[in-house]
N, C-alpha and C positions, 0 to 999 in steps of 0.2 A: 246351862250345864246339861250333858247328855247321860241320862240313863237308859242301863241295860234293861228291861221288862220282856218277864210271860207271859203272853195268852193262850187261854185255850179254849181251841173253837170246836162245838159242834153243830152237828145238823141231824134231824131222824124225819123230818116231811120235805116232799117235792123233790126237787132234785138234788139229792144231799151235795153232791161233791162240785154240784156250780152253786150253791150257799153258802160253803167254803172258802170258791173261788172269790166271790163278789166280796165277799168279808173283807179278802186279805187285801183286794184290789181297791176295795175303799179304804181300807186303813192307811194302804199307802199312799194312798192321795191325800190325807190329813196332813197341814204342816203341820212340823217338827215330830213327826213320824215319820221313822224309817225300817220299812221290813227287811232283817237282817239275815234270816236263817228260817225255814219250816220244817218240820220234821214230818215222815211218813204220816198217812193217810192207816188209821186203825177204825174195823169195823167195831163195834162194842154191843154188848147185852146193855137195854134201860135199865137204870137204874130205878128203885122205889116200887111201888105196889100196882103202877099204872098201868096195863094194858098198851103196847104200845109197841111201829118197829124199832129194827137195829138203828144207832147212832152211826155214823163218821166220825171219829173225832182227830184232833191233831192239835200241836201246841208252834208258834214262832215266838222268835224271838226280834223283838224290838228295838231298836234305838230312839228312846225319846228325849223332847225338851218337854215334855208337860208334864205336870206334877202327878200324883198317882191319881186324887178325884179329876183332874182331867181327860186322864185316859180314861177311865172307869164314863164318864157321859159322852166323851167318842166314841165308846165301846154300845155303850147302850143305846143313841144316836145312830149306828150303822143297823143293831138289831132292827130298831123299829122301822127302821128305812126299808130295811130286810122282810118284814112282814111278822117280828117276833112278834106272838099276843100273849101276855101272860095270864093262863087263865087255872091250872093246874100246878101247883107244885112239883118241880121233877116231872114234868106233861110233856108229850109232844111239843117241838120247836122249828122251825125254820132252820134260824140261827141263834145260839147262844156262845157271846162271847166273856171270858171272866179272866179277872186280872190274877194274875195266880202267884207274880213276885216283882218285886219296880226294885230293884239294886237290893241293895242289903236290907234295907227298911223294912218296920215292922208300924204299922199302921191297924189303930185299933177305933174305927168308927162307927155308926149306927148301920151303915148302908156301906161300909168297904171295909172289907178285913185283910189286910196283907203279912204274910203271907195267906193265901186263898185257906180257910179253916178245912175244907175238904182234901191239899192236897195230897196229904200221905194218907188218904185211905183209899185210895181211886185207881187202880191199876189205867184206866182210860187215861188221867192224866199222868202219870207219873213215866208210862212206858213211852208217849210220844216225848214227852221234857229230857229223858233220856237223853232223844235223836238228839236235840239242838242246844243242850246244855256243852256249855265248850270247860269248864270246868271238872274237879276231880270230886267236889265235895257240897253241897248246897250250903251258903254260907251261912246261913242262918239256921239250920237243922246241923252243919257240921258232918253228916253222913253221905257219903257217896251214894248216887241216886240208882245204881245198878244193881247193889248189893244191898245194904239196911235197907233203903225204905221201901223197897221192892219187894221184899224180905217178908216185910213189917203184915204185906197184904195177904186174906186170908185164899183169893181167889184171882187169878189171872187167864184163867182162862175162856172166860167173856172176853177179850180182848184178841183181834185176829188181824195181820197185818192187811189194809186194802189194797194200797199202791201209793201213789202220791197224786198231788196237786199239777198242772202244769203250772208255774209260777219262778219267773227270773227275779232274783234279788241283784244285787249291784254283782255279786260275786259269781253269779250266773244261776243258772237251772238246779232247784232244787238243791240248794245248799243245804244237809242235814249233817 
C-alpha cells in the first residue's frame, strides 16, 4: 500500500542548497519511495539558543510503501550519509531530515512521533508544507494550513522565501 508522507528538510553548514539537493536525490533513489512534489526553498532564522547561520529549509511530499519507522531510518541513513553529527541540540547540521506526517496516522513512539510534535509551532515548516500540501485542511489537525495554523504562530518573519531546488519529479520541474 502506498502512502502519502512529509518531510522536511534542512540545511545551515557547507553548501546548504546541494545538501538539499543530495537529500532529495537519495531519497528517491530508495525503493518504494517516490518524490512527488517539493515546495520552495525558505531561508530561516535558527531556532534555540545556539549561535549559529541561517537554515534552508523546505518540505516534499512523498509516495511511500514503507511504514513510518522505515522512512524515519531512510531518513536518518541519508543524514548520516550526509555528514549529519549530532552533537548539539537544535546545533548546526548539514542535513536534517524529519518525518512531519505518513497519511493520516498518528504514531506515538519513543524515537518517532507523528504527526512531527514541532509542527504547528514552526513557521520554517508550516509555510514550505503549505507549497506542497495539495489539500484544503490537514487531516488530522482539521485546519487549513494557510489560515489557523499559520495564524496559530507568534512570528514569521524569520522565514524568507530563497528560491527553489532544481529537482524534476515525475510531473516535471519543481512541482509546488
Amino acid at each position: 500500500m502506498t502512502v502519502c508522507a512529509y518531510l522536511a528538510l534542512g540545511s545551515n553548514l557547507g553548501d546548504r542548497a546541494d545538501n538539499l539537493k543530495q537529500a532529495i536525490e537519495r531519497l528517491s533513489q530508495q525503493p518504494g519511495v517516490r518524490v512527488v512534489r517539493v515546495s520552495s526553498v525558505y531561508e530561516t532564522d535558527p531556532v534555540g539558543n545556539v549561535e549559529q547561520d541561517a537554515f534552508l529549509n523546505m518540505v516534499i511530499a512523498v509516495e511511500t510503501e514503507h511504514t513510518p519507522e522505515q522512512l524515519l531510518d531512510t531518513a536518518l541513513s541519508i543524514e548520516q550519509e550526509l555528514g549529519r553529527v549530532r552533537t548539539i541540540r537544535w546545533g548546526p547540521r548539514t542535513i536534517d531530515i524529519d518525518v512531519l506526517l505518513y497519511g493520516q496516522e498518528r504514531v506515538q513512539l519513543e524515537h518517532l512521533q507523528i504527526p512531527h510534535p514541532e509542527l504547528t509551532k514552526r513557521a520554517f515548516v508550516l509555510v514550505p508544507l503549505r507549497d506542497v500540501w495539495r489539500d484544503e485542511t490537514l487531516p488530522i489537525y482539521n485546519q487549513p494550513i494557510s489560515i489557523y495554523l499559520l495564524s496559530l504562530l507568534e512570528d514569521q518573519k524569520g522565514v524568507r522565501k530563497w528560491g527553489t531546488i532544481d529537482w524534476e519529479t515525475e510531473s516535471g520541474p519543481f512541482e509546488n
